[in-house]
C-alpha positions in Angstrom: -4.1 3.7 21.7 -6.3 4.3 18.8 -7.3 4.9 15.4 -8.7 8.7 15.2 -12.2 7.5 13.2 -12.5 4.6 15.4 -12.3 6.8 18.5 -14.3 9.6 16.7 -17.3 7.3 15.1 -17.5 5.3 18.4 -18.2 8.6 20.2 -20.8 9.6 17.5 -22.4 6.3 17.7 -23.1 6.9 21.5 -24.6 10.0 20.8 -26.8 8.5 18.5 -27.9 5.7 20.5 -28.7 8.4 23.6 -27.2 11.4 23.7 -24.7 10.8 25.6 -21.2 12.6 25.6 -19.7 10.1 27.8 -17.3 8.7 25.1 -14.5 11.2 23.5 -11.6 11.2 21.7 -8.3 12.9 22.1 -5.2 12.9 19.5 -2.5 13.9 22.1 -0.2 16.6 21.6 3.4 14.9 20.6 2.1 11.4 20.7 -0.3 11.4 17.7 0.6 10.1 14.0 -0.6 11.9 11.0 -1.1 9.3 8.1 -3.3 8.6 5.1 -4.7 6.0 3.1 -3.0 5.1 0.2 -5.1 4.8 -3.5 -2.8 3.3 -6.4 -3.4 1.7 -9.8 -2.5 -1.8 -9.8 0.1 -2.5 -12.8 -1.7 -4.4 -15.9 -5.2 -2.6 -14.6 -7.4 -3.4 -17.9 -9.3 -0.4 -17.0 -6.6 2.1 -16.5 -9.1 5.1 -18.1 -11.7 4.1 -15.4 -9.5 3.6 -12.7 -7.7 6.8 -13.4 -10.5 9.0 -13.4 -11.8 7.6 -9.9 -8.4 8.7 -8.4 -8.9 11.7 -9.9 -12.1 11.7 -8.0 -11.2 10.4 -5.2 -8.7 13.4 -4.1 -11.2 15.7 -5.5 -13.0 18.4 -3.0 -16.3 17.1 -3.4 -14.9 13.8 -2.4 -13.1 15.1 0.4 -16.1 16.2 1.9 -17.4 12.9 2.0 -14.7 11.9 3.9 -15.0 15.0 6.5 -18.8 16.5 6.3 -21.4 15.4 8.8 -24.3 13.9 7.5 -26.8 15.9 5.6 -25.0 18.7 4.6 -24.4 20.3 1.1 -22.0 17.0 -0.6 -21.6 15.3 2.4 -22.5 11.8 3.5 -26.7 10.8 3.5 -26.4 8.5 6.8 -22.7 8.5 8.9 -20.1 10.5 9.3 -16.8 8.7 7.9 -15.3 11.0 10.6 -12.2 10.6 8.2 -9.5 13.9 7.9 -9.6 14.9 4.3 -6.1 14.5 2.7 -6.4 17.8 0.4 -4.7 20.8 2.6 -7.5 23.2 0.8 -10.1 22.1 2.8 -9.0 23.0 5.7 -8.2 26.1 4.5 -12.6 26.7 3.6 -14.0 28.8 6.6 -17.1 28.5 5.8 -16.9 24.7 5.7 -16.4 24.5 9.6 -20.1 24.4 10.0 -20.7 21.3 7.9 -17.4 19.1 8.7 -17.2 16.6 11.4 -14.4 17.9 13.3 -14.5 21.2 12.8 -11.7 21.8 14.9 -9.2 19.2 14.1 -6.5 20.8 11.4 -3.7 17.6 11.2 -1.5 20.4 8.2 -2.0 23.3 11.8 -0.6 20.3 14.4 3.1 21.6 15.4 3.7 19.3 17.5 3.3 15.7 15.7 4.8 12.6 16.5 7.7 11.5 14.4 7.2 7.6 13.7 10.7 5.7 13.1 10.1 2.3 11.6 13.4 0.6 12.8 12.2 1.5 16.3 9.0 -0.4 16.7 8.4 -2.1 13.2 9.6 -5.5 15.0 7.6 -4.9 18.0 4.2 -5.3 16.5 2.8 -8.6 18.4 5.3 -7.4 21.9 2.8 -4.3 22.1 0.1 -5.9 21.2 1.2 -8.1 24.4 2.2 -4.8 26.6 -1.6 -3.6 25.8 -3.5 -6.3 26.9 -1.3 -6.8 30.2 -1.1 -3.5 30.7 -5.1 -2.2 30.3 -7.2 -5.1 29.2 -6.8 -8.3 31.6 -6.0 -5.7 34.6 -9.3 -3.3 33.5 -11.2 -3.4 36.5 -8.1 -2.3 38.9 -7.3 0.3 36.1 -10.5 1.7 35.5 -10.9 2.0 39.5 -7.2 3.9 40.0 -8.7 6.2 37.5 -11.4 6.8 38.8 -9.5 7.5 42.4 -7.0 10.0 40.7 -9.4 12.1 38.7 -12.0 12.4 42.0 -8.8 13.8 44.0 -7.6 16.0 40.9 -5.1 14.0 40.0 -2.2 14.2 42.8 0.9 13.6 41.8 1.8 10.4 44.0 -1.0 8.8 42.6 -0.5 9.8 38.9 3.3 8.4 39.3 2.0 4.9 40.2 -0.7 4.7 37.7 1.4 5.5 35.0 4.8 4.0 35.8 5.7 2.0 32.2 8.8 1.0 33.8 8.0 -3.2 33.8 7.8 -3.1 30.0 9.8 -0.2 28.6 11.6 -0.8 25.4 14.5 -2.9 26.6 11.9 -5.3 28.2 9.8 -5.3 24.9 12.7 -6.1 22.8 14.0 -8.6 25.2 12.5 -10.6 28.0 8.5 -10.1 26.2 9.8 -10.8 22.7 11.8 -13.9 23.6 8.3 -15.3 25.4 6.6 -14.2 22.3 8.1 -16.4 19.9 9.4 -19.2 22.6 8.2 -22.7 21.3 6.9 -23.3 24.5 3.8 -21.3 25.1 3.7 -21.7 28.6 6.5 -18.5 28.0 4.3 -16.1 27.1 1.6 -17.4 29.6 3.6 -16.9 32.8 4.5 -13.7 31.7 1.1 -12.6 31.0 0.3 -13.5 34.4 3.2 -12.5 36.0 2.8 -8.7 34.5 -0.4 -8.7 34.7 0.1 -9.0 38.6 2.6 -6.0 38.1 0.4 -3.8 37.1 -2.8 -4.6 39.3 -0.8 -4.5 42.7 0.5 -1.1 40.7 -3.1 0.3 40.3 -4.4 -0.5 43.6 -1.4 1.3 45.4 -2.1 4.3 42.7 -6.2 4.1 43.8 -4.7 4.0 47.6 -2.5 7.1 46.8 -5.0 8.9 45.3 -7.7 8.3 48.6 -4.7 9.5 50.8 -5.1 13.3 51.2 -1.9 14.7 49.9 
């Protein structure tokens, strides 16, 4: 999971540094969220005329493109692309602005198929995904990394895709139950035999999917 401009300007920076393309980012279709940063006058602002007028500004097309032009181009940025989707549904709508904007072809107002966050869902399950991430991809990278690596050389068979994504050892239930309660246990040791023992989940998981995937189907 990821930020869109810290996916996007991490990609840029690689091509900077060599050229290469190696590094992308996707917003999947029905699992991405559309949201923007918020700008507000603080009550008893002693500049309120000043502050105004740079909110005025701010949402202003030749601010936008700050925001969503490439470098070098006519009101855009002089060194790095924010790589940041303009907020103003007008600029999208400027054809002749695809050739100067960062991501020419991402449109979040033309996205049909958006993910619909609900807060009492997850709100309370900040730190227990914060915990599902690292178990699930950082501490087990190396097995990950080589499952995937497996599955896309053999296209991807079905057998192999199953294992490697299986989500079933920390689906919601487990995340609001057994991981929360090690999360905020007073004894730490909790949370770090649980780390360890889903952490061995999910590696004995990846190696069978990187087995699967050498197995001709």
């Amino acid at each position: 999971m990821c930020i869109d401009f810290y996916g996007r300007e991490q990609s840029e920076a690689e091509r900077r540094r060599g050229g290469s393309d190696r590094l992308g980012f996707v917003s999947p279709a029905g699992g991405t969220v559309s949201s923007v940063d918020p700008v507000a006058l603080l009550r008893g602002a002693k500049n309120r005329a000043v502050a105004l007028a740079f909110i005025d500004w701010v949402v202003s097309l030749d601010a936008q493109k700050l925001w969503g032009f490439r470098p070098g181009t006519p009101g855009g940025p002089q060194h790095y692309s924010l790589r940041r989707m303009p907020v103003r549904r007008d600029f999208y709508t400027h054809e002749d602005w695809a050739r100067w904007r960062g991501d020419p072809d991402v449109s979040p107002f033309a996205e049909k198929d958006q993910l619909i966050y609900h807060a009492a869902w997850t709100d309370g399950l900040f730190g227990e995904l914060a915990f599902i991430v690292r178990v699930m991809c950082q501490d087990t990278h190396e097995e990950l990394a080589a499952a995937w690596r497996a599955a896309i050389a053999a296209g991807k068979p079905p057998k192999a895709m199953a294992a490697l994504q299986d989500m079933s050892a920390v689906d919601y239930d487990k995340a609001s139950g057994e991981i929360r309660a090690a999360l905020v246990s007073k004894n730490k040791i909790d949370e770090i035999e649980l780390a360890r023992k889903l952490a061995r989940t999910f590696r004995d998981q990846y190696r069978r999917a990187e087995e699967l995937a050498k197995v001709k189907q």
